[in-house]
Backbone as a chain_set.jsonl record, in Angstrom:
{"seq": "XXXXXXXXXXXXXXXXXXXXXXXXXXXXXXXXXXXXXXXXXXXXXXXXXXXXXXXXXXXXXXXXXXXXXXXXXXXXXXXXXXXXXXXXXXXXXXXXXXXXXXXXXXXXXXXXXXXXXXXXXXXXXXXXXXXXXXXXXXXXXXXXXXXXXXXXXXXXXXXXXXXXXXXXXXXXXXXXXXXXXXXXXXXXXXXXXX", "coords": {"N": [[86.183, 91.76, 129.019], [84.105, 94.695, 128.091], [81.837, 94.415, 125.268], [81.553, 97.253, 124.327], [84.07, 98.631, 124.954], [85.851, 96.543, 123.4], [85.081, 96.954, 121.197], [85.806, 99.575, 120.55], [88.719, 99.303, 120.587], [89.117, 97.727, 118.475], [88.251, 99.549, 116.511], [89.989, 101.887, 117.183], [92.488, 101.072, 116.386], [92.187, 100.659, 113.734], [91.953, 102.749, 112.471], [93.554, 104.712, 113.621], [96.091, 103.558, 112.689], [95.278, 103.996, 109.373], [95.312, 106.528, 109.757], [97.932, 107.279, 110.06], [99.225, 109.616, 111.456], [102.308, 109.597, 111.49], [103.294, 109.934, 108.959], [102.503, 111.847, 108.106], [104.118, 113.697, 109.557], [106.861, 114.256, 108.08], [105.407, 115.769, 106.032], [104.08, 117.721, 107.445], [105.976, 119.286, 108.519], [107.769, 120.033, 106.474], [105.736, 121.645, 105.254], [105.436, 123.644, 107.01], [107.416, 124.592, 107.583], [108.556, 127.58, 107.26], [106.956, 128.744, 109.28], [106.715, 130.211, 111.9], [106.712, 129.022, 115.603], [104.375, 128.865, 117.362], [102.387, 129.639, 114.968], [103.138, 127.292, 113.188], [101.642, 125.45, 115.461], [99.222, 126.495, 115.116], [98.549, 125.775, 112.504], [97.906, 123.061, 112.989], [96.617, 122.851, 114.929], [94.121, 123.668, 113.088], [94.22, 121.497, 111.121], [93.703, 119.193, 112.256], [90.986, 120.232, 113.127], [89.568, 119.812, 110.954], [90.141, 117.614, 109.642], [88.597, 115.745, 112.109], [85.872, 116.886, 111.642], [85.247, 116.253, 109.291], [85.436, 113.435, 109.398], [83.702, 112.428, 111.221], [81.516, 113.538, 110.129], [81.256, 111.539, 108.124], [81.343, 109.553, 109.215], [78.577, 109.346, 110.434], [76.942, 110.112, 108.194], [77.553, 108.586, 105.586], [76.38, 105.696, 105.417], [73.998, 106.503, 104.743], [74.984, 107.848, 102.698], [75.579, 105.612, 100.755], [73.613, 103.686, 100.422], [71.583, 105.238, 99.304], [72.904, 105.241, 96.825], [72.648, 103.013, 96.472], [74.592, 100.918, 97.033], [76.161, 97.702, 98.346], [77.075, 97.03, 101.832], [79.088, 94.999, 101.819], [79.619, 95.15, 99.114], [80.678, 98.091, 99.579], [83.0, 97.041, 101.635], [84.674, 95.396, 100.37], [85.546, 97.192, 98.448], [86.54, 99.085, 100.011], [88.589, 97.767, 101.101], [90.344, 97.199, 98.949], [91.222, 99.799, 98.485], [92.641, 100.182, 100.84], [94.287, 98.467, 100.951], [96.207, 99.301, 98.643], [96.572, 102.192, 99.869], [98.69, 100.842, 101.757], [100.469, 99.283, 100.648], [101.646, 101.938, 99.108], [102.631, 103.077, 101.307], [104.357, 101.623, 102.883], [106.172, 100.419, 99.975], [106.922, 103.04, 98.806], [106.416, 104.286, 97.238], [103.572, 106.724, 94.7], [100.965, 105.949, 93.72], [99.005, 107.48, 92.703], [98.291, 110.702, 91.468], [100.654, 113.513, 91.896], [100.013, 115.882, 93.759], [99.705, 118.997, 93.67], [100.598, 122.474, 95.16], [98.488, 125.113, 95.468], [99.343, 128.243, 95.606], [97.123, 129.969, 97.334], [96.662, 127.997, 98.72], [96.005, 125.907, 101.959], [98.006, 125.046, 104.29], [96.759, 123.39, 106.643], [94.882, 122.342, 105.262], [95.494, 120.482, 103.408], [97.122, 118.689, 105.148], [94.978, 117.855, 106.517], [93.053, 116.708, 104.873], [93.916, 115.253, 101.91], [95.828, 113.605, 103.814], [95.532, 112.702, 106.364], [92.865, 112.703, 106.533], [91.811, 110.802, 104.373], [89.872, 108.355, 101.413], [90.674, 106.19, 102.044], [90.52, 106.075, 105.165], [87.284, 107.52, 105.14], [86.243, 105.172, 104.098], [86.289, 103.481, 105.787], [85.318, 104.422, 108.063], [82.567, 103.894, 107.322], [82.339, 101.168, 107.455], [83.264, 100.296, 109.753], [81.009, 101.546, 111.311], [79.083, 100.379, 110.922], [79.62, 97.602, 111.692], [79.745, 97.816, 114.696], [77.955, 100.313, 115.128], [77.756, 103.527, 116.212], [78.654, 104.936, 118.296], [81.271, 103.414, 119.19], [83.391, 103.578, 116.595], [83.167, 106.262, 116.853], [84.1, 107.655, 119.463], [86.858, 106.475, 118.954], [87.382, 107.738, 116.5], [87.968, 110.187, 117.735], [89.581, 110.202, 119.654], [91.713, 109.133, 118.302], [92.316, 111.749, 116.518], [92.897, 113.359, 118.638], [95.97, 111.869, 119.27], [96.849, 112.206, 117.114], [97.07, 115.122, 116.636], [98.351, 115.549, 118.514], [101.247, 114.671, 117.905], [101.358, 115.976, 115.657], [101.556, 118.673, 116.846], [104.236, 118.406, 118.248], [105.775, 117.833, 115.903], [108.577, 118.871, 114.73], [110.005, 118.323, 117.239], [110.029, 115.759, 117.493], [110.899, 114.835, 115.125], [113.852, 115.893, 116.269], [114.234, 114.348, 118.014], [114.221, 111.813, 117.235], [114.692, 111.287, 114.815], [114.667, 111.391, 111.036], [114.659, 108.409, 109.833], [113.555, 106.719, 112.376], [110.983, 107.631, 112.092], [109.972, 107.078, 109.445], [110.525, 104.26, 109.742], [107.948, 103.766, 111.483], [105.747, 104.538, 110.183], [106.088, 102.628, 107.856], [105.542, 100.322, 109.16], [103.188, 101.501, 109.754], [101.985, 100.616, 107.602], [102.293, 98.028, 106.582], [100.554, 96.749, 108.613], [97.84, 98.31, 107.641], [97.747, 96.85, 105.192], [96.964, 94.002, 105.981], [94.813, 94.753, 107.403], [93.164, 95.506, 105.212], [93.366, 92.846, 103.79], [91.492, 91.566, 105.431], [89.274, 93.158, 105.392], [88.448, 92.851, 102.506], [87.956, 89.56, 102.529], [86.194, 89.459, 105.138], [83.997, 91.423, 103.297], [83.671, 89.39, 101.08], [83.261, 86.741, 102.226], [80.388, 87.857, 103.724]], "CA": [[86.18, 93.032, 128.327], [82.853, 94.683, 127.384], [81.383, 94.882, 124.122], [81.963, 98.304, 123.88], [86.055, 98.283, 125.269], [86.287, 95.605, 122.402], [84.44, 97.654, 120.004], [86.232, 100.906, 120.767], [89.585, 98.76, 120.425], [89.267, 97.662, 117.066], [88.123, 101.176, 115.642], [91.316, 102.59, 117.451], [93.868, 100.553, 115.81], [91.994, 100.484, 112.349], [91.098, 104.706, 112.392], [94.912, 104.897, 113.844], [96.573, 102.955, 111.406], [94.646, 104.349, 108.187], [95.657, 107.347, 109.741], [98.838, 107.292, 109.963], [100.307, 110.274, 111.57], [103.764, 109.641, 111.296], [103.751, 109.418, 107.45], [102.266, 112.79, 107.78], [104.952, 114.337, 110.323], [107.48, 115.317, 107.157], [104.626, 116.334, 105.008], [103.746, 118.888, 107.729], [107.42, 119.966, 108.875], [107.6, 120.916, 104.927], [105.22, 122.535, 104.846], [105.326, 124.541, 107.936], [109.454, 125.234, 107.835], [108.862, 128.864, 107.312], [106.364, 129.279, 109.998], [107.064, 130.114, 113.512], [106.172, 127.673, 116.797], [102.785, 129.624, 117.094], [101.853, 129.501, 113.937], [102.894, 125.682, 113.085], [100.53, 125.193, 116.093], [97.131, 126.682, 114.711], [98.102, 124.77, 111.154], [97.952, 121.394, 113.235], [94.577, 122.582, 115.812], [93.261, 123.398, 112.255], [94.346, 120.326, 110.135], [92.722, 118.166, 113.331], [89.906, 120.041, 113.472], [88.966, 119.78, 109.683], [89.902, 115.853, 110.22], [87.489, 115.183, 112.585], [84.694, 116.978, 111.885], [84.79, 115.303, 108.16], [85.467, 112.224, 109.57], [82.506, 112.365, 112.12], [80.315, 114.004, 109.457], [80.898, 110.568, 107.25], [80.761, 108.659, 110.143], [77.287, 109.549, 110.474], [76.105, 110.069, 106.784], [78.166, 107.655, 104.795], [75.999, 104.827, 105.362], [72.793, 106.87, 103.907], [74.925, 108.109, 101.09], [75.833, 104.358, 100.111], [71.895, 103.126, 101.016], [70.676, 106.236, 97.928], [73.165, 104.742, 95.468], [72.206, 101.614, 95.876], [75.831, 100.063, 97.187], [75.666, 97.153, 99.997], [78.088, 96.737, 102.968], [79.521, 94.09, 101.3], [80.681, 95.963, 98.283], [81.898, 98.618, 100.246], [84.1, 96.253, 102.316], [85.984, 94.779, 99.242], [85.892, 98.416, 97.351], [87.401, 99.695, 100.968], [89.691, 96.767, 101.566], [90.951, 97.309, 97.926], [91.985, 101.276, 98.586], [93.443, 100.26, 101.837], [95.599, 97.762, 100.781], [96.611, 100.224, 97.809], [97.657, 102.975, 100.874], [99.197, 100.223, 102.389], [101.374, 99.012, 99.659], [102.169, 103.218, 99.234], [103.676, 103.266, 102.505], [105.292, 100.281, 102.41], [107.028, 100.365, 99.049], [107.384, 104.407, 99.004], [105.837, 104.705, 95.953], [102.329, 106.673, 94.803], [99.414, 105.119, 92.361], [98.082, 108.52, 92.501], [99.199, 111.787, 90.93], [100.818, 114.352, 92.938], [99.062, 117.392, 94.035], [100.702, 120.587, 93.82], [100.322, 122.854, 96.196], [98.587, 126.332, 95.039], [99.193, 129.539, 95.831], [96.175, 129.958, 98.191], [95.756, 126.373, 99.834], [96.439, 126.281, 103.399], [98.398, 123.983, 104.888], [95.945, 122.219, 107.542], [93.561, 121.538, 104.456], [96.598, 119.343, 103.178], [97.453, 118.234, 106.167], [93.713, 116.797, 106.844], [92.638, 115.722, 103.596], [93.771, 113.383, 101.735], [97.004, 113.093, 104.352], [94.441, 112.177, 107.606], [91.359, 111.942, 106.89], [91.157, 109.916, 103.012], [89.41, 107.46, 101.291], [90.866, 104.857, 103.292], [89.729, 106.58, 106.535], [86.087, 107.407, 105.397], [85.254, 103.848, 103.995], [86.572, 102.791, 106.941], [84.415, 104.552, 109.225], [81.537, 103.511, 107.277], [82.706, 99.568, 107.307], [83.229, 100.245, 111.597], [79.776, 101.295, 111.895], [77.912, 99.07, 110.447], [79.738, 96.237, 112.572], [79.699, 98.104, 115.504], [77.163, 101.096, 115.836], [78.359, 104.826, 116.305], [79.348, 105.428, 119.368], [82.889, 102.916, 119.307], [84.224, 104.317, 116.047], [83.368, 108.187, 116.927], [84.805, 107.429, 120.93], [88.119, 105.87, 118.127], [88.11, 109.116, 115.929], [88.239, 111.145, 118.251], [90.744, 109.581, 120.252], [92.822, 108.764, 116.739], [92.322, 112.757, 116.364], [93.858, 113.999, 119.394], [96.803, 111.467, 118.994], [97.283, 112.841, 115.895], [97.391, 116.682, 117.041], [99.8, 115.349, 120.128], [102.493, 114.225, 116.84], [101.495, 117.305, 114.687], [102.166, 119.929, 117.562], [105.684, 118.004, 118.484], [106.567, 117.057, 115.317], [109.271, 119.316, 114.832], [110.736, 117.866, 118.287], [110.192, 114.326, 117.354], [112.23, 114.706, 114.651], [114.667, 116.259, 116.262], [114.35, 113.432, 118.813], [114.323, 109.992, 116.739], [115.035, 111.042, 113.56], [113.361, 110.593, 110.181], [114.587, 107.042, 109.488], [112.589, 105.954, 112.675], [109.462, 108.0, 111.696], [109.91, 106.485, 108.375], [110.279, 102.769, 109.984], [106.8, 103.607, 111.788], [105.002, 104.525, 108.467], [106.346, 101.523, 106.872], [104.847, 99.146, 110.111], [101.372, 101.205, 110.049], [101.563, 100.152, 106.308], [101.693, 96.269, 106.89], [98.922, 96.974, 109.235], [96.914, 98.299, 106.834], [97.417, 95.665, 104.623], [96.463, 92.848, 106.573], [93.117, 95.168, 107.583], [92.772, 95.571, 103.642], [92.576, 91.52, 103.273], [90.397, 91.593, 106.046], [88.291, 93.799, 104.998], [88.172, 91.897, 101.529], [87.696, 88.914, 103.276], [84.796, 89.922, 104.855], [82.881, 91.422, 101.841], [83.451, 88.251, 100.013], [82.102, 86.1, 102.77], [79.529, 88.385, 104.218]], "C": [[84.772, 93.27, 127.77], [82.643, 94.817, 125.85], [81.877, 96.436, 123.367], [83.742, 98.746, 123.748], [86.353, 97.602, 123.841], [86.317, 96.126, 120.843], [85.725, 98.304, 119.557], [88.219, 100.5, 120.096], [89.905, 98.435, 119.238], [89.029, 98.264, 116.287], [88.836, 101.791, 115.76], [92.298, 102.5, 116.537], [93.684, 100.706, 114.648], [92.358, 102.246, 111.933], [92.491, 105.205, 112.961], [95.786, 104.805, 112.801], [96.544, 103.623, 110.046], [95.339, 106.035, 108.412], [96.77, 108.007, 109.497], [99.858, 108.806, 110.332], [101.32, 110.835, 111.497], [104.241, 109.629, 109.941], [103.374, 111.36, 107.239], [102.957, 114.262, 108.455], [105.752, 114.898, 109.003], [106.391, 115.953, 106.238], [104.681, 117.657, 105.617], [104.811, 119.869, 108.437], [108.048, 120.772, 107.571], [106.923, 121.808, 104.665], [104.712, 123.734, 106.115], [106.663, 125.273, 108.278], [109.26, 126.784, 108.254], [108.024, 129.554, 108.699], [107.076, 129.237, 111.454], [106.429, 129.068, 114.128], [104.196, 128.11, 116.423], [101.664, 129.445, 115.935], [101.71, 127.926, 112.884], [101.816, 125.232, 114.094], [99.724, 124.689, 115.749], [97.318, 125.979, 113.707], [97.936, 123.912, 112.127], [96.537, 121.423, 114.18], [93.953, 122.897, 114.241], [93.115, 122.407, 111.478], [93.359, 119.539, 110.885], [91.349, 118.418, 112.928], [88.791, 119.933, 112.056], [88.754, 118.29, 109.91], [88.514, 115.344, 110.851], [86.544, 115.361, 112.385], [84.191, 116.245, 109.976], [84.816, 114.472, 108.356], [84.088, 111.889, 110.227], [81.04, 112.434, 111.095], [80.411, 111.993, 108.588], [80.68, 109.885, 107.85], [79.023, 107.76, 109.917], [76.405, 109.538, 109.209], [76.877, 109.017, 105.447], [77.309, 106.361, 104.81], [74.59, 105.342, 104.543], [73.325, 107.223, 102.943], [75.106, 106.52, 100.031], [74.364, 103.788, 99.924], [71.479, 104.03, 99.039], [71.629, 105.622, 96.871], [73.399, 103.303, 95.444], [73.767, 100.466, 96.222], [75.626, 99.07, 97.957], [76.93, 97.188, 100.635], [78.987, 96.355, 102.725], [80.778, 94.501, 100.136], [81.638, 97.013, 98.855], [82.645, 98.042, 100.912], [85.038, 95.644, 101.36], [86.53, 96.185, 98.235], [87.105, 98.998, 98.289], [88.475, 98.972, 101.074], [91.06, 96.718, 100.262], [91.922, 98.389, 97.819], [92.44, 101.3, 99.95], [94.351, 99.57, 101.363], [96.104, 98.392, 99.353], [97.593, 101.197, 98.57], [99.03, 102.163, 101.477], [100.488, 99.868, 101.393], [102.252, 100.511, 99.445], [103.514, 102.897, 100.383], [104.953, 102.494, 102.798], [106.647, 100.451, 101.951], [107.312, 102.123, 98.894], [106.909, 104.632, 97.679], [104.198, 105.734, 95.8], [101.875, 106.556, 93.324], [98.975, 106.196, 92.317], [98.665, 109.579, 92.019], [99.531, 112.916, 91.943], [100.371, 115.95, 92.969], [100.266, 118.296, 94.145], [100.06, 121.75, 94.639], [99.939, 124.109, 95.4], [99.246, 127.451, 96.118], [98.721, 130.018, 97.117], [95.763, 128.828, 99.561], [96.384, 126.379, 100.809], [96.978, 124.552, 103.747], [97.382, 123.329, 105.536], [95.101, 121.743, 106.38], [94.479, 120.449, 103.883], [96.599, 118.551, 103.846], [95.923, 117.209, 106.626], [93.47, 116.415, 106.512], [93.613, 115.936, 102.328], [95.087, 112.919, 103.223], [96.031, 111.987, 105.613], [93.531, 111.567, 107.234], [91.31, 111.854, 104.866], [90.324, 108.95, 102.639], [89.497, 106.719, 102.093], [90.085, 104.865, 104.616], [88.089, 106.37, 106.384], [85.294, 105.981, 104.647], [85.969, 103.231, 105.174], [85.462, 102.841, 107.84], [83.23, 103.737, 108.808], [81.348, 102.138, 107.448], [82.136, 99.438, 108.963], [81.762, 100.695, 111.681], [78.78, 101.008, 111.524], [78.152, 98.029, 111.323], [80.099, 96.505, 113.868], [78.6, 99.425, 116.314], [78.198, 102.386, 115.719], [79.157, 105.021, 117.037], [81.014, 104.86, 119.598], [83.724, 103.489, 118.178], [83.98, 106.163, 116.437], [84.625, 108.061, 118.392], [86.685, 107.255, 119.913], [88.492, 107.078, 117.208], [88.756, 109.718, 116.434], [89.27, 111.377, 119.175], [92.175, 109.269, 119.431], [93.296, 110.42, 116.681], [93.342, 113.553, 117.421], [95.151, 113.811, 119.452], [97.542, 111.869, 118.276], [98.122, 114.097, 115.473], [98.373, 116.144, 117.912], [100.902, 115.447, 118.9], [102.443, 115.233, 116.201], [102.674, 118.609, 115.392], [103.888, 119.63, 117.905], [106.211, 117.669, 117.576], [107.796, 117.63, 114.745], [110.573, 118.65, 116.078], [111.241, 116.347, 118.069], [111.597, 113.961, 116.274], [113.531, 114.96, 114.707], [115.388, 114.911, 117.255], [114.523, 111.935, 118.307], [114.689, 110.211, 115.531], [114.055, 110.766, 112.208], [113.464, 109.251, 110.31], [113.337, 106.416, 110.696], [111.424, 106.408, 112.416], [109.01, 107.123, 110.38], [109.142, 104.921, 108.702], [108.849, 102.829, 110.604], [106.131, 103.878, 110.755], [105.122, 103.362, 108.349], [105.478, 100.488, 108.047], [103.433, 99.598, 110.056], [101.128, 100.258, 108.667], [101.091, 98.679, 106.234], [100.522, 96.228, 107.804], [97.778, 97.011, 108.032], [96.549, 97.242, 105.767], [96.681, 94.625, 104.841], [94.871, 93.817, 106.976], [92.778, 94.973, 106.449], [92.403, 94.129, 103.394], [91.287, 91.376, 104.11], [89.177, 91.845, 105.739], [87.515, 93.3, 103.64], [87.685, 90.787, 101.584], [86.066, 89.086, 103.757], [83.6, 90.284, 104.23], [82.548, 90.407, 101.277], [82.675, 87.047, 100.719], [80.952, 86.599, 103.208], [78.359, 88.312, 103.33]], "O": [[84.203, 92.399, 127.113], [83.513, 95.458, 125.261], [82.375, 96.643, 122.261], [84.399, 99.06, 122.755], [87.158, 98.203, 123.13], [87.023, 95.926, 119.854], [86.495, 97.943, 118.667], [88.835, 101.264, 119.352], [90.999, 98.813, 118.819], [89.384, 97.928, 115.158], [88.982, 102.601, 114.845], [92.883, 103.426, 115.975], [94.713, 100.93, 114.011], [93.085, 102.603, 111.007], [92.608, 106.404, 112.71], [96.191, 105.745, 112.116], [97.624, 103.854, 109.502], [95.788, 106.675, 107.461], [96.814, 109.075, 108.887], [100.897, 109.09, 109.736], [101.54, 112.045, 111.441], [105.416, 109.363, 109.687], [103.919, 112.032, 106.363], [102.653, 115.422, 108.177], [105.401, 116.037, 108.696], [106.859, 116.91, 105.621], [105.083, 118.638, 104.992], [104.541, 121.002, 108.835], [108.652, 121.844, 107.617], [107.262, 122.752, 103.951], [103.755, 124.502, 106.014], [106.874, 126.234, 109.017], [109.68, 127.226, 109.323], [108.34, 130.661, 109.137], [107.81, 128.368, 111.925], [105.713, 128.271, 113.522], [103.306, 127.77, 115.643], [100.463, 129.191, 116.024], [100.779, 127.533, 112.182], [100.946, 124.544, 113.559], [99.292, 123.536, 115.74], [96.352, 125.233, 113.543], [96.904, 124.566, 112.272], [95.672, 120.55, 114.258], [92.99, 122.141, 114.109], [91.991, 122.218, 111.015], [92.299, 119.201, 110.358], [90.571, 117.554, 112.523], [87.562, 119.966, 112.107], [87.698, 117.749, 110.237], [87.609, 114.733, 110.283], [85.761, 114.455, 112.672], [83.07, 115.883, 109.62], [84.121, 113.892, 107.522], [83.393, 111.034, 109.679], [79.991, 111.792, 111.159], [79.368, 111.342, 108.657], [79.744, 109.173, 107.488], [78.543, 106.674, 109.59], [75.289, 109.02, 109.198], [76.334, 108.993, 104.342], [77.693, 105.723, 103.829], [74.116, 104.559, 103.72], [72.615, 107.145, 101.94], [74.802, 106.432, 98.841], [74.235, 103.376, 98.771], [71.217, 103.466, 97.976], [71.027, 105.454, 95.81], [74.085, 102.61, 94.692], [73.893, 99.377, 95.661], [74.624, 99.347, 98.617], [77.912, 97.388, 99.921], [79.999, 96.932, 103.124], [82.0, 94.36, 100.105], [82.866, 97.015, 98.769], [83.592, 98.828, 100.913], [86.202, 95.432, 101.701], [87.537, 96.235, 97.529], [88.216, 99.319, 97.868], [89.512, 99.631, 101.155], [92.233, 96.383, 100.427], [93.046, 98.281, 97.33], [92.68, 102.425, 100.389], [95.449, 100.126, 101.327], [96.603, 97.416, 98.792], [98.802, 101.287, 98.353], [100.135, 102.683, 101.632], [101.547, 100.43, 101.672], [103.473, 100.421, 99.575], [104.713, 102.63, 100.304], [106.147, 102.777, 102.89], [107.709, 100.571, 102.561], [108.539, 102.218, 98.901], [107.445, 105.618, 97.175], [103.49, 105.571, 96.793], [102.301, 106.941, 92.235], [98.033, 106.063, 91.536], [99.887, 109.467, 92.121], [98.686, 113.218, 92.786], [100.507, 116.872, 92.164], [101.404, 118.206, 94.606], [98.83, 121.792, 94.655], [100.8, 124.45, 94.59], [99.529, 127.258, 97.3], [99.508, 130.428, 97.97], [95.102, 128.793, 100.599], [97.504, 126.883, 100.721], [96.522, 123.428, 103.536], [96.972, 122.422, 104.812], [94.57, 120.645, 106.55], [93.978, 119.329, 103.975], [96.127, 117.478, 103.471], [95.961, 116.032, 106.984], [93.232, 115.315, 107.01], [93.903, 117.082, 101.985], [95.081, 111.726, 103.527], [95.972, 110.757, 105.593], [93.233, 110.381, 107.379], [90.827, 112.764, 104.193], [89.812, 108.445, 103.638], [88.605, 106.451, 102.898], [89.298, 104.025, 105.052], [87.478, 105.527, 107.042], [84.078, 105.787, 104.642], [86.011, 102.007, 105.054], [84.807, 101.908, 108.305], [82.764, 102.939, 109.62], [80.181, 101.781, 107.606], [81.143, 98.848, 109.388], [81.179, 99.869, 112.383], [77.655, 101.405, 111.826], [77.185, 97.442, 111.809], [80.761, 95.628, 114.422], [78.426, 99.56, 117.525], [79.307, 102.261, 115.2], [80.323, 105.275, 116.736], [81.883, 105.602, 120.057], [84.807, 103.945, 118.544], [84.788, 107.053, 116.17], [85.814, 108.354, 118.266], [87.612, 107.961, 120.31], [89.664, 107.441, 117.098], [89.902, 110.009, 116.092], [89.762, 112.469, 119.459], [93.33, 109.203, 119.854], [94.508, 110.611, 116.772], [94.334, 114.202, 117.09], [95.877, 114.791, 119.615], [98.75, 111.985, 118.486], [99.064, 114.3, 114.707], [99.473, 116.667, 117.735], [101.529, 116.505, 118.959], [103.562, 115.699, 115.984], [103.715, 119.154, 115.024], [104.703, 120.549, 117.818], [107.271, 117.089, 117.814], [108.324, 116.757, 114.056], [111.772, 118.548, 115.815], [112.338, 115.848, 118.322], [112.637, 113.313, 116.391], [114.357, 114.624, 113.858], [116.568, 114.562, 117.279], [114.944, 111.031, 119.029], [115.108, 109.197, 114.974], [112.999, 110.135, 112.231], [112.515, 108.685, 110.853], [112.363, 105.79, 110.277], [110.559, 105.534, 112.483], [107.909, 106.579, 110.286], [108.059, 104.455, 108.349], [108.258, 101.798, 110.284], [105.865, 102.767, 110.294], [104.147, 102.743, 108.776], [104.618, 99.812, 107.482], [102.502, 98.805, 110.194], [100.288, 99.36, 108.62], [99.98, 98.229, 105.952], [99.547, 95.537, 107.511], [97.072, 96.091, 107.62], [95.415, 96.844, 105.499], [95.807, 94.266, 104.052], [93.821, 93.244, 106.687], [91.899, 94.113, 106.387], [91.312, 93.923, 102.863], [90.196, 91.114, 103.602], [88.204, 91.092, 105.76], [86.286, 93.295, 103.563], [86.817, 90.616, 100.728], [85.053, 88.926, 103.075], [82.49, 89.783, 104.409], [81.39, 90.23, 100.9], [81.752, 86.436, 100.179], [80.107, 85.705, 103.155], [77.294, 88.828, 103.668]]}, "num_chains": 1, "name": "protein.A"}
């Protein structure tokens, strides 16, 4: 397997995982009920395309904003590994450490739907962790690939659930969650020896 295949492989599963999709299928069936097919759609090509292009943008500048305040690699890998295995525990146990947002008036579904649900903390110290120990090109090739995945479950997720049910959407949440966990020691791990 090349370098890159290997790369690309372990930015998938991490930038997958963190992502979590399927945790974000009832969020966006809630909050799209009233809309027609058409119109659930464009929320899910817009949630994506907010996703990626913040994800890409930190990709790329997250390592110079850490560099100007003086953070190292290191720290971010135990700060990141700390607020993953936080999500992770979320999903998990069904609980949240964080306060719950209320939805205004004005706020559009896909901006929900992309941030914090997609693309959060977890996600963008992620990216910045993946390319440092791999370079650009395997986590963007892994966004962007995480991204479309993402939109495939958004645009069907109406079907899915009609097709498996919550409980198993649920039971996949709860398995990315132990994922994340075990990345979260990892990632801790790492910092502390690195």
């Amino acid at each position: 397997m090349t370098d890159f295949v290997a790369a690309f492989i372990a930015s998938f599963i991490t930038i997958f995982v963190i992502m979590d999709p399927f945790a974000s299928i009832p969020a966006f069936i809630a909050m799209t009920h009233r809309l027609d097919a058409a119109q659930a759609r464009a929320a899910a090509n817009k949630a994506i395309i907010i996703a990626a292009v913040l994800a890409v943008v930190f990709l790329f500048a997250g390592s110079a904003l850490l560099d100007w305040l003086g953070i190292t690699m290191n720290d971010f890998r135990i700060a990141g590994g700390i607020v993953l295995g936080l999500l992770g525990l979320e999903m998990v146990l069904g609980f949240s450490l964080g306060k719950e947002s209320e939805t205004e008036e004005g706020e559009s579904v896909a901006v929900l739907i992309a941030t914090p649900l997609l693309t959060g903390p977890g996600l963008l110290s992620s990216l910045v962790i993946l390319s440092g120990e791999y370079g650009y090109m395997p986590p963007l090739a892994a966004t962007l690939t995480a991204c479309t995945l993402s939109w495939v479950l958004l645009v069907n997720a109406r079907r899915l659930r009609d097709l498996v049910g919550d409980n198993v959407i649920d039971i996949f949440s709860k398995v990315m969650g132990l994922l994340l966990i075990a990345l979260a020691v990892s990632f801790v791990k790492g910092g502390l020896i690195g």
